[in-house]
VOGU-3710 file (C-alpha; in Angstrom, 3 decimals, decimal comma):
1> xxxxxxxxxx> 0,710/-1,746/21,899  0,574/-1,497/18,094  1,043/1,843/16,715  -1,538/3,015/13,871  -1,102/4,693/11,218  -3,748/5,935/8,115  -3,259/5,725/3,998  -4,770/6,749/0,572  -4,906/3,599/-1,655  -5,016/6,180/-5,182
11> xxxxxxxxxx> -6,904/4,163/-8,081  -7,212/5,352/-11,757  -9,197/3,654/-14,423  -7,512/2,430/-17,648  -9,812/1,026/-20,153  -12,669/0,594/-17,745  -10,524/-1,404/-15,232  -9,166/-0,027/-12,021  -5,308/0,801/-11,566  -3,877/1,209/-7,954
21> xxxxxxxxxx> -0,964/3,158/-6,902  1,458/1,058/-4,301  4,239/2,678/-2,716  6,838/0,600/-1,073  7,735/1,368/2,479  11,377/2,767/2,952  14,133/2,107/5,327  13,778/-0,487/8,610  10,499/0,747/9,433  7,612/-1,356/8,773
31> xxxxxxxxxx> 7,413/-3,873/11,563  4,432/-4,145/14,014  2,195/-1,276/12,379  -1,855/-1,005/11,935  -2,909/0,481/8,245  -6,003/2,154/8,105  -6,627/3,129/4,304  -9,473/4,925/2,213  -8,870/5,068/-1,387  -9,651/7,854/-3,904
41> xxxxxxxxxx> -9,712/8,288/-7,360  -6,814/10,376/-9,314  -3,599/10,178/-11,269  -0,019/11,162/-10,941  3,123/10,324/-12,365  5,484/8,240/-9,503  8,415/9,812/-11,013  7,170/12,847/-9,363  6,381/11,431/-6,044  8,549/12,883/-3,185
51> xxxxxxxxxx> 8,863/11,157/0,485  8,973/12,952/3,945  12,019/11,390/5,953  12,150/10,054/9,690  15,300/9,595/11,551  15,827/5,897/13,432  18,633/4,718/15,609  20,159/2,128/13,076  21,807/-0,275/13,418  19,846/-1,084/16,279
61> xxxxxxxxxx> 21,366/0,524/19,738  24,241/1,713/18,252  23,826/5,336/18,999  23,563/6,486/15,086  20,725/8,255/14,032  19,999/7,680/10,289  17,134/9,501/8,000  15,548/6,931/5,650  12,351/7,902/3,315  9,298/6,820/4,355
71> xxxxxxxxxx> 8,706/6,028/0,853  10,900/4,685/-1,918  9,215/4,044/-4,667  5,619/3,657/-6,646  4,139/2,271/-9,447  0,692/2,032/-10,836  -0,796/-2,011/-10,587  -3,968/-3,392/-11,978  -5,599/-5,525/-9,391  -4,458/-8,877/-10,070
81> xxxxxxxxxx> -0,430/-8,042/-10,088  -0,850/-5,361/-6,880  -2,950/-8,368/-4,931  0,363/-10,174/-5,235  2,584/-7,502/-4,372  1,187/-5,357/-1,742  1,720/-5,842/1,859  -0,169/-9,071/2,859  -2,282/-7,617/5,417  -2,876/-5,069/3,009
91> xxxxxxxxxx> -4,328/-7,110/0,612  -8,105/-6,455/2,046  -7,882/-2,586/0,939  -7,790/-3,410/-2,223  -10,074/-6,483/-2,695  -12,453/-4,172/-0,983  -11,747/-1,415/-3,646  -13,035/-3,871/-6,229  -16,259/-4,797/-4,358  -17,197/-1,465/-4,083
101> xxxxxxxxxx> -16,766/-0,322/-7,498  -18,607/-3,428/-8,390  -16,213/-4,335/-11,311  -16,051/-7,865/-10,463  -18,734/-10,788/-8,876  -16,535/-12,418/-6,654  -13,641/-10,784/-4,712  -10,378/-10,649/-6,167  -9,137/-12,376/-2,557  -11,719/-15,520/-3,459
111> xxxxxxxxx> -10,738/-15,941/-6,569  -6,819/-15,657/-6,571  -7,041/-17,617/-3,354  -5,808/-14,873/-0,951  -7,080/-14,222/2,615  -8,159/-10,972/3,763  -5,484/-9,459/6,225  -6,360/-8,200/9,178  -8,377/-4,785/9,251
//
């Protein structure tokens, strides 16, 4: 069974166009996960940003225990360039984003030819 787990997608506007914050996943972690997300609006500097750890056997079975950040970095993306770097089954989050707000007529996924991941 899939494990799920929930997220903020954090968007700013600059210049009347929305801004999203991606982080990118740290350590061996990521595989086989469901992403729930809800965004809200705010600002921070990534610099600042600080990661819990979690502690994974790795290499796999060989009895080590290593801590790994569940986060390694951030930056701030306007739409377009985070559609191409985000998670592909994390792409709907933020097409949705744009629908909402109402910023564009036709979903960021239509027009830069991207599917909607899987909820």
């Amino acid at each position: 069974m899939a494990k799920t787990s929930a997220g903020l997608l954090m968007f700013r506007l600059r210049n009347g166009e929305p801004e999203v914050l991606l982080v990118h996943p740290g350590g061996p972690f990521w595989a086989k996960k469901v992403v729930h997300a809800w965004a809200v609006e705010g600002d921070c500097d990534p610099a600042q940003l600080h990661s819990n750890l979690f502690s994974l056997e790795w290499p796999p079975k060989s009895g080590k225990q290593q801590q790994f950040p569940e986060v390694d970095r951030a930056e701030w993306f306007s739409v377009r360039v985070a559609l191409q770097k985000i998670i592909p089954a994390q792409r709907g989050f933020v097409a949705e984003l744009v629908t909402i707000r109402g910023n564009d007529r036709e979903p960021p996924s239509r027009r830069l030819g991207i599917e909607r991941g899987p909820a």
